[in-house]
C-alpha positions in Angstrom: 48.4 241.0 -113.2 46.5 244.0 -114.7 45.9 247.1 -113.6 42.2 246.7 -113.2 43.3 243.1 -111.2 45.6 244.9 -108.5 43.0 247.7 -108.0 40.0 244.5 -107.1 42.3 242.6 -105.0 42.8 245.9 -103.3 39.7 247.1 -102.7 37.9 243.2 -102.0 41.1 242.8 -99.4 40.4 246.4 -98.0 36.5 244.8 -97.8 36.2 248.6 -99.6 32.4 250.0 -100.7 32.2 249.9 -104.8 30.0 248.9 -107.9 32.3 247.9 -111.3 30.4 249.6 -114.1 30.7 248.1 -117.7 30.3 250.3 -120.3 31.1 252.0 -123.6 34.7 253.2 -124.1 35.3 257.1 -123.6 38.3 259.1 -122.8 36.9 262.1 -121.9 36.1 263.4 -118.2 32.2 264.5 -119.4 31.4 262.0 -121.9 32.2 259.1 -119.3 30.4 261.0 -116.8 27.4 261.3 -118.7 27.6 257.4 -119.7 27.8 256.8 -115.8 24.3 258.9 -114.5 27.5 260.9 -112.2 28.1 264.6 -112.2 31.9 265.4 -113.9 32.8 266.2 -110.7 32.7 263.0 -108.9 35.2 261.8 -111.3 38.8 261.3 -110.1 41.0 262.2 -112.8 44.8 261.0 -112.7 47.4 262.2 -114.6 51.3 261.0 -114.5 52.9 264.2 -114.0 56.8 264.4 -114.3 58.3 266.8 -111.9 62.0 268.3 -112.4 64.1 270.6 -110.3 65.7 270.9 -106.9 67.7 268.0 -107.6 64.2 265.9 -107.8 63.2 263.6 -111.0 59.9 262.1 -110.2 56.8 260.9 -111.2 53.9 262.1 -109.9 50.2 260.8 -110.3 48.3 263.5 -109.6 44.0 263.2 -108.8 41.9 265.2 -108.7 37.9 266.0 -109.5 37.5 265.8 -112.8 35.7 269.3 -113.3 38.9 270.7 -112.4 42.1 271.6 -113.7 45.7 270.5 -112.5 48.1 273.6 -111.7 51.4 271.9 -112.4 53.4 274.4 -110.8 51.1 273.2 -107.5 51.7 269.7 -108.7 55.9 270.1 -108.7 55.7 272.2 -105.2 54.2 269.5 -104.2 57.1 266.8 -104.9 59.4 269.3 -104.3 60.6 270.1 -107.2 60.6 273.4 -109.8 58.5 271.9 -113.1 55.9 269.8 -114.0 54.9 268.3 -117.3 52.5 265.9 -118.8 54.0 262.2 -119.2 54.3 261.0 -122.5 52.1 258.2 -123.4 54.7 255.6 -123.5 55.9 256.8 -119.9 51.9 256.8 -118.7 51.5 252.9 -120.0 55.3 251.9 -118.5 54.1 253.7 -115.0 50.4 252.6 -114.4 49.9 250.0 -117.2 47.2 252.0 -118.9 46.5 254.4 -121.6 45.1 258.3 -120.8 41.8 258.6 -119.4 41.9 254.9 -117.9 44.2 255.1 -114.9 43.1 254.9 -111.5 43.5 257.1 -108.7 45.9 254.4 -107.2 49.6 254.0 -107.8 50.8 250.6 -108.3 54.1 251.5 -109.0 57.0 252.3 -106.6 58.4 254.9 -109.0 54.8 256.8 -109.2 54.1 259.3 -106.1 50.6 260.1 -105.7 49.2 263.1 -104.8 45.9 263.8 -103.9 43.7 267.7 -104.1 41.7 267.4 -100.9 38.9 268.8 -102.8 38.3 265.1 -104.4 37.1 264.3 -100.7 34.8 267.5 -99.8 32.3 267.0 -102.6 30.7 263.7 -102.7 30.1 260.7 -101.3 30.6 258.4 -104.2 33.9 259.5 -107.0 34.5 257.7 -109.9 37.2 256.3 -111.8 38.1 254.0 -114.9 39.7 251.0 -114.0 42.7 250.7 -115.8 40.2 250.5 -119.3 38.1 252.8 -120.9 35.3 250.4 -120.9 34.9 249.7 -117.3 34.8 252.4 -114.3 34.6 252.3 -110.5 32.4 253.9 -108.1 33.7 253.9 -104.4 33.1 255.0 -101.5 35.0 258.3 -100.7 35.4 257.3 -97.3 37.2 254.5 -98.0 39.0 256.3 -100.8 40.6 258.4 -98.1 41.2 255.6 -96.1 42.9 253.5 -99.3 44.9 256.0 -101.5 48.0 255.8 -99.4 49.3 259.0 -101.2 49.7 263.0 -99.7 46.7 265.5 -99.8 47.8 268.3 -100.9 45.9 271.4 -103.0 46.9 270.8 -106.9 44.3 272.5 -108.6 44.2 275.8 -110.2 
């Protein structure tokens, strides 16, 4: 099952609020935004962080708004560990089953902790996220966001 399959059953099961939008592939947070009609900050943006130190090795799939910037010393605090970095691509597709750009702000994966930047929830009433392909985004609820992610809220961004 895909990535993009997982997160419908989820959100159908979870009788979630959201529109699929088909459109042109983009892999960057304004560019999508503008091919949406939404603001770059209603985007969620998810990256697979890997977070050393303290005895910890984990993965982390960090969201936040997309107008924003990850602090990845925030971003290892909160796992409990000392350092953060960027997953490499191959470690990205192995974790979520998607390239850069396209993950969700939903972990699928046992190995991948996710941690949310309560700012994502304070904005808008709509966010924004690709669903598992650059050619295809979500728009949900945030309310039911908060009610779905199943991950910690903690402050990640710069």
């Amino acid at each position: 099952m895909t990535t993009r399959e997982k997160l419908i059953r989820l959100l159908d099961q979870q009788q979630a609020r959201y529109r699929l939008l088909q459109h042109t592939a983009a892999g960057k947070c304004e560019a999508v935004a503008a091919i949406r009609g939404t603001e770059t900050g209603q985007g969620a943006k998810a990256l697979v962080c890997h977070v050393k130190g303290n005895g910890i090795k984990q993965y982390v799939l960090a969201v936040l708004p997309a107008d924003q910037q990850a602090d990845l010393s925030k971003v290892a605090a909160a796992a409990g560990g000392q350092r953060a970095s960027l997953a490499s691509p191959a470690e990205v597709a192995a974790l979520t089953g998607c390239v850069s750009g396209a993950i969700p702000p939903f972990s699928f994966h046992a190995d991948l902790q996710l941690i949310v930047d309560p700012l994502l929830f304070e904005r808008y009433s709509e966010i924004a996220f690709n669903a598992g392909t650059l050619d295809c985004s979500i728009m949900l609820q945030c309310a039911d966001y908060q009610r779905l992610h199943g991950g910690n809220v903690m402050k990640i961004i710069l």
